[in-house]
Residue, then its C-alpha position, 0 to 999 in steps of 0.5 A: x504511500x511510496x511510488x515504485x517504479x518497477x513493472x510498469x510502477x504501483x503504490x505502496x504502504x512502508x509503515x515507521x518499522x520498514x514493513x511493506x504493504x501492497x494494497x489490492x483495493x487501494x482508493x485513487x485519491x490515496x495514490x499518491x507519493x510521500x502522503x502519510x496515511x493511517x490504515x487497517x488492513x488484514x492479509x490476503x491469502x493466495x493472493x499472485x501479481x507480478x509485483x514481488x515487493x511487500x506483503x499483498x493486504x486489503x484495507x479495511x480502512x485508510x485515511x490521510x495523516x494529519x500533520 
């Protein structure tokens, strides 16, 4: 998970490849910076925010990496 800081901040997914995710469903207790997460999304299609970085997902599922 990484915060960004632009358009009044959000989180994002950056996967070990440099691939950005913007997850629409994404639980509280994962809104965090720097927690490494494991997760299963798929695309959502015509989906518009005033976000303009990564690929705008719903997870199917999401939990906390272990270390």
């Amino acid at each position: 998970m990484t915060y960004i800081n632009l358009e009044g901040g959000f989180y994002g997914i950056i996967d070990e490849a440099g691939n950005r995710y913007l997850p629409v469903n994404l639980p509280e207790e994962f809104k965090k910076d720097k927690l490494h997460v494991l997760f299963r999304a798929v695309p959502v299609q015509d989906q518009m925010g005033i976000q303009m970085w990564g690929v705008h997902v719903r997870l199917e599922s999401i939990e906390q990496q272990k270390e």
